[in-house]
Structures are given as structure tokens and as C-alpha cells.
C-alpha positions in Angstrom: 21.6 -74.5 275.2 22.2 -75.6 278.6 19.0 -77.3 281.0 18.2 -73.6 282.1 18.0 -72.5 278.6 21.0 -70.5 279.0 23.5 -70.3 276.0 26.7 -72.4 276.3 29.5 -72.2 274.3 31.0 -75.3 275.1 27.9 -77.1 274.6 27.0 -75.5 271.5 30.6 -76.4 270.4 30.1 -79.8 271.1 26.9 -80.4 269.2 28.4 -78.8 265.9 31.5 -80.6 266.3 29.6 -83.8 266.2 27.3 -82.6 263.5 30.7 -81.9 261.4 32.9 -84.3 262.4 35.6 -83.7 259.8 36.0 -79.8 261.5 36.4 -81.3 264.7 39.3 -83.2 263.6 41.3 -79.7 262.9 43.8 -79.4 265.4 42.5 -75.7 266.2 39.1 -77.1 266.9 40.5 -80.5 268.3 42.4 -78.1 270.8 38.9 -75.9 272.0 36.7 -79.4 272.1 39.3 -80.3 275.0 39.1 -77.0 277.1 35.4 -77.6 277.8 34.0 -75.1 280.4 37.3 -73.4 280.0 36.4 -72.2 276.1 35.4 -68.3 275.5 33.3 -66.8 273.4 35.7 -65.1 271.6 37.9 -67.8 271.1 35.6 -69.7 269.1 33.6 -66.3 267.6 37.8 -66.4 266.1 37.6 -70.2 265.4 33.7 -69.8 263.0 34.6 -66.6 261.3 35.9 -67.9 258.0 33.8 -71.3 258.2 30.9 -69.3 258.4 31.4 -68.4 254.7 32.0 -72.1 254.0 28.9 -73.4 252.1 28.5 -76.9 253.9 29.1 -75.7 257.5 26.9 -72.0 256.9 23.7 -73.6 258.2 24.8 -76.1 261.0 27.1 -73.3 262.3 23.9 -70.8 262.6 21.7 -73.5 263.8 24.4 -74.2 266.5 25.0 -70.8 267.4 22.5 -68.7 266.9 22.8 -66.5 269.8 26.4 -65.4 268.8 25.5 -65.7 265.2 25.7 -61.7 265.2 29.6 -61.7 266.8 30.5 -64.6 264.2 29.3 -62.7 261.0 30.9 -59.5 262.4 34.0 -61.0 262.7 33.6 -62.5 259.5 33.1 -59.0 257.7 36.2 -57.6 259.8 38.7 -60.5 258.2 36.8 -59.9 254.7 37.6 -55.9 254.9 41.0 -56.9 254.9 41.4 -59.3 251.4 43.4 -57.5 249.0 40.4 -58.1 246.1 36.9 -59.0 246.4 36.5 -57.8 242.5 38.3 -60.1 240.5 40.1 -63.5 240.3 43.5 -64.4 239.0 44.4 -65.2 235.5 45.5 -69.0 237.2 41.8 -68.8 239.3 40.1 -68.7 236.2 41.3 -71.6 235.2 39.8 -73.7 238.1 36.5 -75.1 238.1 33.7 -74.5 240.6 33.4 -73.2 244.1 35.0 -74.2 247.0 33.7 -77.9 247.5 36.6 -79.6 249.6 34.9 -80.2 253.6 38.5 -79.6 255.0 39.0 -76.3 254.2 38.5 -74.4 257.2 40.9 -71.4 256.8 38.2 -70.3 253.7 39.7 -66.3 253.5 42.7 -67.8 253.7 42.5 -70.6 250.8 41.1 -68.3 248.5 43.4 -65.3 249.1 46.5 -67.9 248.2 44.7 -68.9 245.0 44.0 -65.5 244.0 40.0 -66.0 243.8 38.8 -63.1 245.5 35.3 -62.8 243.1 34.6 -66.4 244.2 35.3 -65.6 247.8 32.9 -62.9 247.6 30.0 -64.5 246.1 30.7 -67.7 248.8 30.4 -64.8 251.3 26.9 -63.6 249.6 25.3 -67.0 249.7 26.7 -66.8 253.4 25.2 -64.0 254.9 21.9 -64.4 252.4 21.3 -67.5 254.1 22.2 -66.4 257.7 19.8 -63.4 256.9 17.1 -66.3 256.6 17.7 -67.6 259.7 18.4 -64.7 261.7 16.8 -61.4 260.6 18.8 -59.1 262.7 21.7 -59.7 260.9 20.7 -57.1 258.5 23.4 -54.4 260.2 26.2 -56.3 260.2 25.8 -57.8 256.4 25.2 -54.1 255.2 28.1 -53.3 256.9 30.1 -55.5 254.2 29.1 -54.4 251.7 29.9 -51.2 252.7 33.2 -52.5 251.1 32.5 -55.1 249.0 30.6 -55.0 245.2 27.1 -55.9 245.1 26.5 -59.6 244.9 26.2 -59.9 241.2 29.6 -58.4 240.6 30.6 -61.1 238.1 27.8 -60.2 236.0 28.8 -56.2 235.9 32.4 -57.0 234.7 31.5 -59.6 231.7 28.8 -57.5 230.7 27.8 -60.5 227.8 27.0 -63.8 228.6 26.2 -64.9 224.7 28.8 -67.1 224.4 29.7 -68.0 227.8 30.2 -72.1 227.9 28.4 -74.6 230.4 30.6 -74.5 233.0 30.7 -70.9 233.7 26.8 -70.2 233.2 27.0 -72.0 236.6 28.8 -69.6 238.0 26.1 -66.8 236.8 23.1 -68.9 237.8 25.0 -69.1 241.3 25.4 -65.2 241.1 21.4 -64.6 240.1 20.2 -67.0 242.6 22.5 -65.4 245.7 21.2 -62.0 244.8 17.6 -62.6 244.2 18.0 -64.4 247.5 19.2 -61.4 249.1 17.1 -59.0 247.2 13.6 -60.5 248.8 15.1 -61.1 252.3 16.0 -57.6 253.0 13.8 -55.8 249.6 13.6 -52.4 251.2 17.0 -51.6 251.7 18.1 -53.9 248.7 16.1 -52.6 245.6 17.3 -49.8 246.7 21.4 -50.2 247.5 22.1 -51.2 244.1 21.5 -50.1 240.3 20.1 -53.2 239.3 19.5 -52.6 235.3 22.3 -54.8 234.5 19.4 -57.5 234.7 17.6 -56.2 231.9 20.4 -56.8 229.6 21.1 -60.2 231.1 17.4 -61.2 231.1 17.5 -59.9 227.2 21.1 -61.7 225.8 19.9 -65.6 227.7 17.1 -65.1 225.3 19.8 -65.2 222.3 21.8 -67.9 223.8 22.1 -71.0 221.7 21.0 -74.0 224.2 22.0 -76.7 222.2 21.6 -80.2 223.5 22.8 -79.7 226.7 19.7 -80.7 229.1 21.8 -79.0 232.0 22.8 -76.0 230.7 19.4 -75.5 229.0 17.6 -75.7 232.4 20.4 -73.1 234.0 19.6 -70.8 231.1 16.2 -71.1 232.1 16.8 -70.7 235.3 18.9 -67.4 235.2 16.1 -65.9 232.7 13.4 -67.0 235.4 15.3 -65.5 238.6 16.4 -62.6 236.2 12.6 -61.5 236.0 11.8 -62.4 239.3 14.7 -59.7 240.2 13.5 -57.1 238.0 9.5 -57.6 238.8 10.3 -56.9 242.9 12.6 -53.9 242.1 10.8 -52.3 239.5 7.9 -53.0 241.2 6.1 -54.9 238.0 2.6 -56.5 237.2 2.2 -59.9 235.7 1.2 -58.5 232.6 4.4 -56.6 232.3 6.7 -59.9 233.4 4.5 -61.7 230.9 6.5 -59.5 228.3 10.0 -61.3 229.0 8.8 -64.3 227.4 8.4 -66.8 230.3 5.4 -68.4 229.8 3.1 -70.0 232.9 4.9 -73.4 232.1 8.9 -72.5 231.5 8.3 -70.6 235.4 6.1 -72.9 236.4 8.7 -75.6 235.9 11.6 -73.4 236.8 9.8 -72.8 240.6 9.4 -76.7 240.7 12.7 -77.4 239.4 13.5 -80.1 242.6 10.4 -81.2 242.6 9.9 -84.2 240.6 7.0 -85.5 242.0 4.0 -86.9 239.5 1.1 -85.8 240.4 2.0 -83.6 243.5 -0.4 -80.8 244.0 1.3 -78.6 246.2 1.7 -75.8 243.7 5.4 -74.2 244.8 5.0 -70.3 244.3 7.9 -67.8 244.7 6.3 -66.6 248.2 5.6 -70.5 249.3 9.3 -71.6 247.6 11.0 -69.1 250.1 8.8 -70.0 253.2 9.3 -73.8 252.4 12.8 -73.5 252.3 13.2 -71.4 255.9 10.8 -74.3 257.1 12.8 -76.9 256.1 15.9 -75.1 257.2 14.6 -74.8 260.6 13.5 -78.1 261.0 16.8 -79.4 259.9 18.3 -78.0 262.9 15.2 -78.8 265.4 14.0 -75.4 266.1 10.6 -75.3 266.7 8.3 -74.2 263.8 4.7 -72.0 263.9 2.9 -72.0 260.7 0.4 -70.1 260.5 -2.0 -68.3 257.9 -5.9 -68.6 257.1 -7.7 -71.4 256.0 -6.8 -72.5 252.2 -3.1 -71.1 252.6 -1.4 -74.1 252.3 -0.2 -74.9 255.7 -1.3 -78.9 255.3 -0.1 -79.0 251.5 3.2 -77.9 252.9 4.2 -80.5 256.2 3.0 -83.2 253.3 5.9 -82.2 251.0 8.1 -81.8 253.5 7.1 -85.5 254.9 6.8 -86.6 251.2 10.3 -85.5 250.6 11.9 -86.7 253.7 10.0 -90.3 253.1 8.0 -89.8 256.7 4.8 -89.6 254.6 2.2 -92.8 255.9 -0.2 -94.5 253.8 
């Protein structure tokens, strides 16, 4: 923002650049930096389109931008209509481990187009617009419009159909794909439950059950994890009672700790809920960028308990 509180691009520009220095040394970015006043809007709306969907820069680039947010995931979708497959990856992707994890890639479409992992482009582009829906609610439009196009967010899980004896490694790819679309499923639940047949959870939530955990602490907490935000899925689109999520077999400690699971605190008694997980994590991205926060709620709602954990966990707690 400029003094006046008006919007400027080159300003804006300048405080994500030095937020993310290692995008300002691309030569396409090096090269708007040094217009200044001269930059336009739609030369950098061009310039965040694919970094939007880039899982380090997502947040910062919102925070940054907010007021053009709207142009940049519209532009995103635009480039997105145009990737050959969203649906699958390549015999060779398949191979490769994890999600895109490399802070200079900047062409994102691009990258993942040449190494034929369209799937994994598409769920990058989930967690994208589910956490720019977060941040910016009126974004709703513009991500529906994608998927217009593209599969539903838990594509991956529609196409293996069995996950029994699916390995470490890629159970992290489906507790990526459960978390993304529970995400998006309670930030937009209206229009959500209702976009897509979700029943392919009720199988998932039943075959983790059979899954042999072994010894693997990891894998056995991802398992967990899938069968916790599996049922959390199920209970908001088919609109269930405690009693009946009681029935899946998660007892009050296995969700308990599965709610908790980066909190490791002894003794902390903020109790982290699924409604309190979602607002603590909108606080905290807020604050991360230095918007201004309003909490507010009735006595007893855990306004207090929350600011503690987030100084507790930011070590800004006093004595």
C-alpha cells in the first residue's frame, strides 16, 4: 500500500521481492523490480500466475497482493485450462519422489508440463487456491471456475481406488490429497459437499482400517491422519452426528491426538478443535503477513487460550 492507502504495484512488488529474495533474482522479476513506477498491473498479474501455485511463495504472494489476488488466480486458471493433463502423471513422473520442493522454480505450469506430472500439478493447484480461499473469500468464482475443467481435488484417490498396499512414500501423497480437499470442502461447504460425489471416502476411510502399519512411526501417524480427515470429510457432507462418526472407529484420543498433531506441548490446555484448528490457522496466517486481526466471540470461547499459543509457539510468551 502506498501512504494514502492506495494499492501500488510497484510497492507491493518490492515488499515480496524482498520477502523472497531468491524470486527476485529471476531475470523476469529482476527486470520488473528495475521499471519501478513504470510496472503494470498486468505485467506482473503475467509474472505471479504460475508462482501462485508454488507452495512456498502461495501465502506471501497473497499477503503481498491481495487486492489483485482475484486477477492473479484468474490468470492462473486461464494457463491451467490449457495443460494437456491434469488427470494423470507419466510413467517416468511416477517414479519421482514428492512435490515440487525446489524455491527456484518459478515457471511451475511449465516444469511440471515437461516432466509429465500433470496430477501433481493439479493437486499443487488445490492446496493453492484452498489456501487463497482462506485468505481471500471472494475468490470462490474464479477457483470454481477451474474446476469447471479440472477433476475434483482428490483425483488421485478416484483412479487407485485401493490404498492397501500402497508403501510410505506414496500414503504421503494421499494424506496430501485428504488434507487439500477437506480444506476446501469446509472453506466453501455449501457449494463443495455438493460439487462432487464424495463416497469414494467411505471406502478409503474403510481399507486404512486394514492397512498393516508396521513399525513405521511416520507412516502410522499419516494413516491416522488420512482416517481422521477421512471422517471429518464424510461427517460435514453427510451431515453426521458424533454418535454416527463414533462408528468409524476413531476413538476421543486417536482424533484427539490427530487435531494436536503439531502441538507437542506438555501440559498445554488449549484444547485444538476442528472449528478452533481452522480459525487458528487463518490467525496465524494473517499475522504472518501483518494484517490486522479482530477476534471476537463470547466469554469462555477461547479468544485468550488462543493469542497464548500463538505467543507460546512463536517464543513471545513472558513469564
Amino acid at each position: 500500500m502506498s501512504i494514502d492507502g492506495r494499492f501500488s504495484v510497484e510497492l507491493s512488488l518490492r515488499r515480496f521481492l524482498a520477502r523472497c529474495p531468491k524470486v527476485g533474482s529471476v531475470p523476469r522479476f529482476e527486470s520488473l523490480a528495475k521499471k519501478g513506477q513504470l510496472v503494470t498491473e498486468e505485467e506482473v498479474v503475467d509474472c505471479l500466475a504460475e508462482l501462485l501455485l508454488h507452495p512456498r511463495y502461495t501465502i506471501p504472494l497473497i499477503g503481498c497482493f491481495r487486492p489483485i489476488t482475484k486477477k492473479v488466480v484468474d490468470k492462473a486458471v486461464t494457463l491451467l485450462r490449457l495443460v494437456p493433463n491434469l488427470r494423470f502423471n507419466s510413467d517416468v513422473a511416477v517414479t519421482e519422489s514428492g512435490y515440487l520442493d525446489d524455491d527456484e522454480v518459478i515457471n511451475v505450469i511449465e516444469f511440471h508440463i515437461q516432466h509429465g506430472r500433470g496430477l501433481d500439478l493439479h493437486e499443487l493447484a488445490c492446496l493453492a487456491f484452498c489456501r487463497a480461499l482462506d485468505l481471500v473469500p471472494f475468490l470462490l468464482g474464479s477457483i470454481l471456475n477451474y474446476f469447471k475443467f479440472a477433476p475434483p481435488p482428490f483425483e488421485r484417490i478416484l483412479m487407485k481406488g485401493s490404498v492397501i498396499e500402497l508403501s510410505g512414500k506414496v500414503i504421503t501423497y494421499y494424506l496430501h490429497v485428504v488434507r487439500t480437499s477437506y480444506r476446501l470442502l469446509i472453506a466453501g461447504t455449501e457449494v463443495f459437499s455438493k460439487y462432487w460425489d464424495w463416497s469414494c471416502f467411505l471406502d478409503l476411510v474403510k481399507k486404512v482400517v486394514n492397512i498393516d502399519e508396521g513399525s513405521d512411526v511416520k507412516f502410522q501417524k499419516d494413516i491416522m491422519d488420512i482416517r481422521w480427515c477421512g471422517i471429518q470429510i464424510l461427517s460435514v457432507v453427510l451431515k453426521m452426528n458424533d454418535r454416527a462418526v463414533a462408528k468409524f472407529g476413531v476413538g476421543a484420543d486417536e482424533a484427539h491426538s490427530c487435531s494436536l498433531r503439531d502441538d507437542k506441548s506438555a501440559g498445554n490446555p488449549f484444547v485444538m478443535t476442528s472449528t478452533l484448528k481452522r480459525s487458528f490457522e487463518m490467525v496465524l496466517l494473517a499475522v504472518s503477513q501483518k494484517w490486522p486481526v479482530l477476534l471476537h466471540g463470547p466469554a469462555g470461547a477461547g479468544k485468550s487460550a488462543l493469542i497464548s499459543k500463538m505467543a507460546r509457539d512463536s517464543g513471545n510468551q513472558g513469564n
